[in-house]
N, C-alpha and C positions, 0 to 999 in steps of 0.2 A: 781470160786475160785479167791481171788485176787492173785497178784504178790506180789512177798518177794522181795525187794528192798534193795540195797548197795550203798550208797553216797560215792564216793572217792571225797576229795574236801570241803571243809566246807566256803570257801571264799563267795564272792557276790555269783559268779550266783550257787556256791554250794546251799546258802539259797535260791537264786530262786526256786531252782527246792525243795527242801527240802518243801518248804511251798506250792509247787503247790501238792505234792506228797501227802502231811502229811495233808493238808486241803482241797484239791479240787478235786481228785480224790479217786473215791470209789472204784477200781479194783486194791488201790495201796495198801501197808503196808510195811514201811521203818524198818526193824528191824536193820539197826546200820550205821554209818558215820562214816568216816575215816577222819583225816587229819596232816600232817608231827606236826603241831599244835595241839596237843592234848585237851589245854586252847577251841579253835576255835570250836574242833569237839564236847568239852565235852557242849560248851554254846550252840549250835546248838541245840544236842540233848537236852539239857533242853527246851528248845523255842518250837520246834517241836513236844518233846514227844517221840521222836525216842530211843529204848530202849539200845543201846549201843553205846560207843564213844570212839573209838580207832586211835592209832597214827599209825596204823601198816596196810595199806591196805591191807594185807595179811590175816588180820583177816576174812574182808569181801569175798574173795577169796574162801578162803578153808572152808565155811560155807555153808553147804550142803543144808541150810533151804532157803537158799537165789537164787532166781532165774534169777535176774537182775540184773545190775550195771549202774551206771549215773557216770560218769566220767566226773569229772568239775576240774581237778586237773592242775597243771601249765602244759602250751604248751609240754617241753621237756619230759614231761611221757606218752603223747598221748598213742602214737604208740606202746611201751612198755605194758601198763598197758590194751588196747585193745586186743593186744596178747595173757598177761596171763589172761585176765576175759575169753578168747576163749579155751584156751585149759584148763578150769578150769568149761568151757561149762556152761556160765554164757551169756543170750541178753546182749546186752551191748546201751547204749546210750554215746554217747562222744560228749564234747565241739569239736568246729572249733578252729584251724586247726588240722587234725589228726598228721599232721608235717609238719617240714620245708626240709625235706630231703623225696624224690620220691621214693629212695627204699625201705625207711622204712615203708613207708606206702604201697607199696607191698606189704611186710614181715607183717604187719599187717593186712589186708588184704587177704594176702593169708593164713593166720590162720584162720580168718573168716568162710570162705567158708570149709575149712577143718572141722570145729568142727562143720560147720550147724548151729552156731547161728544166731540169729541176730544184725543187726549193723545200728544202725542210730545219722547220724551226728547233730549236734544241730545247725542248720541255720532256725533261728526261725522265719524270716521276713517271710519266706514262709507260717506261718499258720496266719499273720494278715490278718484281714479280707478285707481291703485297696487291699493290693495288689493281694491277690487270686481274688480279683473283676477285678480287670483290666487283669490280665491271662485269666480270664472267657470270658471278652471282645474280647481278641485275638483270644480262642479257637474257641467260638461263631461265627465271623463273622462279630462282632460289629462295628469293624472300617477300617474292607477292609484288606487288604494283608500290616502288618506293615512294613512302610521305616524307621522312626527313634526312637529311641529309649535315654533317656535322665534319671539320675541319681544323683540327688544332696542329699549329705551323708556328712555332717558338725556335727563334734562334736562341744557341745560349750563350752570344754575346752581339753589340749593338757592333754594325761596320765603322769604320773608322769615318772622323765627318766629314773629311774631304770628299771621301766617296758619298755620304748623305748630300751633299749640298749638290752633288752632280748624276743621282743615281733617277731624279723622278721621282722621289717620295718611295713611303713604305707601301704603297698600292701598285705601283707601277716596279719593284724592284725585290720583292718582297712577294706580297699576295698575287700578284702574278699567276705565280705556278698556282696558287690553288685555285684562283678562277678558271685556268686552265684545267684542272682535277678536277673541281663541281661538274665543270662541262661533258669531258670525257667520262666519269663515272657514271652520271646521271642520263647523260645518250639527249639532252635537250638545251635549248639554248634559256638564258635568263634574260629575264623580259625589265626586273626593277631590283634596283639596288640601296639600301640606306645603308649607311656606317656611321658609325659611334665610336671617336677614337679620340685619344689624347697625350698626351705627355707624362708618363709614368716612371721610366724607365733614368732616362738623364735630362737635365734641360737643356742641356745644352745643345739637343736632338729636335728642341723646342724651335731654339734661336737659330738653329741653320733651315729652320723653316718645315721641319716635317713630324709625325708623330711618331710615338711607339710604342703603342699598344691600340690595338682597335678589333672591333667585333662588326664584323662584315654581316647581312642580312639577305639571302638572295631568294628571288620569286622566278622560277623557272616555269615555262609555257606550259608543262607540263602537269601543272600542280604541286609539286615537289618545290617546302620550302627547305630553303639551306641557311647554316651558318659557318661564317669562318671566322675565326678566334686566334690572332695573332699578337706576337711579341715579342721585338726584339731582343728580349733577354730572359731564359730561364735558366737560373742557375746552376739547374743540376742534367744539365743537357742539350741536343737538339732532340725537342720533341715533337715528332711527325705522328701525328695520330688519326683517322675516318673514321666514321661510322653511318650505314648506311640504313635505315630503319622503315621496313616495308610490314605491308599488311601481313604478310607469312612468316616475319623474321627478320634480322636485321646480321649483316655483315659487316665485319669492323677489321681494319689493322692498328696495331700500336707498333712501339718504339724497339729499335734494335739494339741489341748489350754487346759488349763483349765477350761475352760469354753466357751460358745459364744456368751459371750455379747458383743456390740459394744457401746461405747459412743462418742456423738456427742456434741460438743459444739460449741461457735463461734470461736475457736481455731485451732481445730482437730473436723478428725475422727479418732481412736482408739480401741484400744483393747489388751486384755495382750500380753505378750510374751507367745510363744508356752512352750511348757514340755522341760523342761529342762536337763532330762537324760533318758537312753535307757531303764533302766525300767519302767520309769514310760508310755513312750512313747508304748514298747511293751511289758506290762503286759501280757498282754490276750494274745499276742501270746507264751511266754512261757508255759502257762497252756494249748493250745490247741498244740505244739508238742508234749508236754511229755505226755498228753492222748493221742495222734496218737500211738506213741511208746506202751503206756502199751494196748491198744486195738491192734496191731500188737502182741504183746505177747499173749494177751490173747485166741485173736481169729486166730493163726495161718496164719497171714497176713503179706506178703512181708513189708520191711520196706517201709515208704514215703520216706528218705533219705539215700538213700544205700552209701555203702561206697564209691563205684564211685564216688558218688557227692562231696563226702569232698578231694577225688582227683585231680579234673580238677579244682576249684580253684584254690586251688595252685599252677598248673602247670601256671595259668595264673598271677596269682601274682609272679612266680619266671619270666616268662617272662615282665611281664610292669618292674619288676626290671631290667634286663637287657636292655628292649626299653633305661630307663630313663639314663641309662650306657652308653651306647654304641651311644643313641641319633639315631635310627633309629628304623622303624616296625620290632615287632617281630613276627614269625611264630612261633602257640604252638607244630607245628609238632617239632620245634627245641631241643623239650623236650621229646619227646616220642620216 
């Protein structure tokens, strides 16, 4: 039987998943979309075919036909709207971050588990095929017992600052997913944090109070030190690049092109600039979480990203915030 599906959200990554749901998976069926945007939700569901379009998330909620919810709605209803999709005993799928606030996402959380649903966060780097190669590498044996670990995460342009002055900073909104990616690559949790960042990029990224550009520092239990190197602006791209560097060898992905032609002439060598935004970059890995997710529904399977996971980001993003504060390492025990 497929799942009945509820879109809170009709923005970008709402239509992400909207068109991954509504064309690429066959275990799904979206019967309606919500969004504060009515205009938004009602184009959506014309595009998609999705048969209802309401401004009232509530609609979706109290809809008895509907068995799941995909929550891509702005940051500050995370934690809220996970809660009532649970005691409304609805899977739930939710954009990163669950919040910016630790006990809310308890409180979210601890509804969870009470109502038996399911909960999975949307850190989606984890189903490209790229990096679950180089995990497999780690897992395997590939490349020895890994010592460093290395992170370059460059948007190649800054968000607009409305969304800066509301997003949580570039740690919480931004390096996120690669705390997330340290974690998941590495298979260990990170014990101390320092960052080194500043204002490089605009000032005016300054004055809405957050930075952009910073080099993250991480100490993992395991021994395994990491860094991550981010920037809201590189010119000639989105550059996503790892590299995993063990006592046998070291495993790495870099950036994806449009093509891979190379041209040579008595000038240069060449070749275009890499993909230039995060979806075109990871396409395919949005279609392969949100089929993780509806095959966890289907077939009675623990989620791939519990909600634990969309917790211990943040904890670490609220600490490299404070590192870059206070200008010393942070312990994540300082938050728990």
């Amino acid at each position: 039987m497929p799942v009945n599906v509820g879109i809170i959200g009709a923005g970008r990554i709402g239509r992400v998943h909207a068109d991954a749901l509504c064309r690429r998976i066959s275990d799904a069926h979206v019967l309606a979309i919500a969004d504060v945007n009515l205009e938004a939700a009602q184009a959506a569901a014309a595009e998609y075919g999705i048969p209802q379009a309401t401004s009232d998330h509530t609609t979706i909620l109290s809809n008895g036909a509907i068995d799941a919810v995909i929550i891509c709605s702005s940051t500050d209803t995370h934690s809220q709207f996970i809660t009532d999709a649970a005691q409304a005993g609805k899977h739930i799928f939710c954009e990163k971050p669950v919040d910016f606030d630790l006990g809310r996402i308890d409180s979210a959380l601890a509804a969870v588990n009470a109502a038996g649903v399911k909960l999975q966060i949307g850190f989606n780097r984890r189903f490209d095929p790229n990096h679950a190669r180089v995990r497999q590498a780690i897992v395997d044996g590939e490349i020895g017992t890994p010592h460093l670990l290395h992170i370059i995460s460059r948007d190649p342009a800054p968000p607009p600052l409305a969304y800066i002055r509301v997003s949580g900073g570039i740690f919480l909104d931004m390096t996120i997913h690669d705390f997330d990616m340290a974690r998941f690559l590495i298979g260990s949790e990170v014990e101390e944090i320092y960052a080194a960042a500043g204002v490089r990029v605009d000032p005016a990224i300054g004055e809405a109070g957050d930075v952009d550009t910073a080099i993250i520092t991480l100490k993992f239990a395991n021994g395994v030190i990491g860094v991550i190197d981010n920037s809201r602006q590189a010119v000639y791209g989105y550059d996503q690049r790892v590299e995993v560097f063990g006592s046998k060898g070291s495993a790495s992905t870099g950036n994806w092109y449009p093509n891979a032609v190379t041209i040579s002439d008595s000038n240069s060598v060449r070749r275009d600039l890499p993909l230039n935004f995060f979806m075109d970059r990871y396409t395919d890995s949005y279609v392969a979480e949100m089929q993780a997710f509806i095959d966890a529904v289907v077939n009675d399977k623990p989620s791939p990203v519990p909600g634990i996971e969309g917790r211990i980001p943040v904890v670490m993003g609220l600490a490299a915030r404070q590192s870059y504060i206070e200008n010393r390492p942070v312990r994540l025990t300082e938050f728990q």
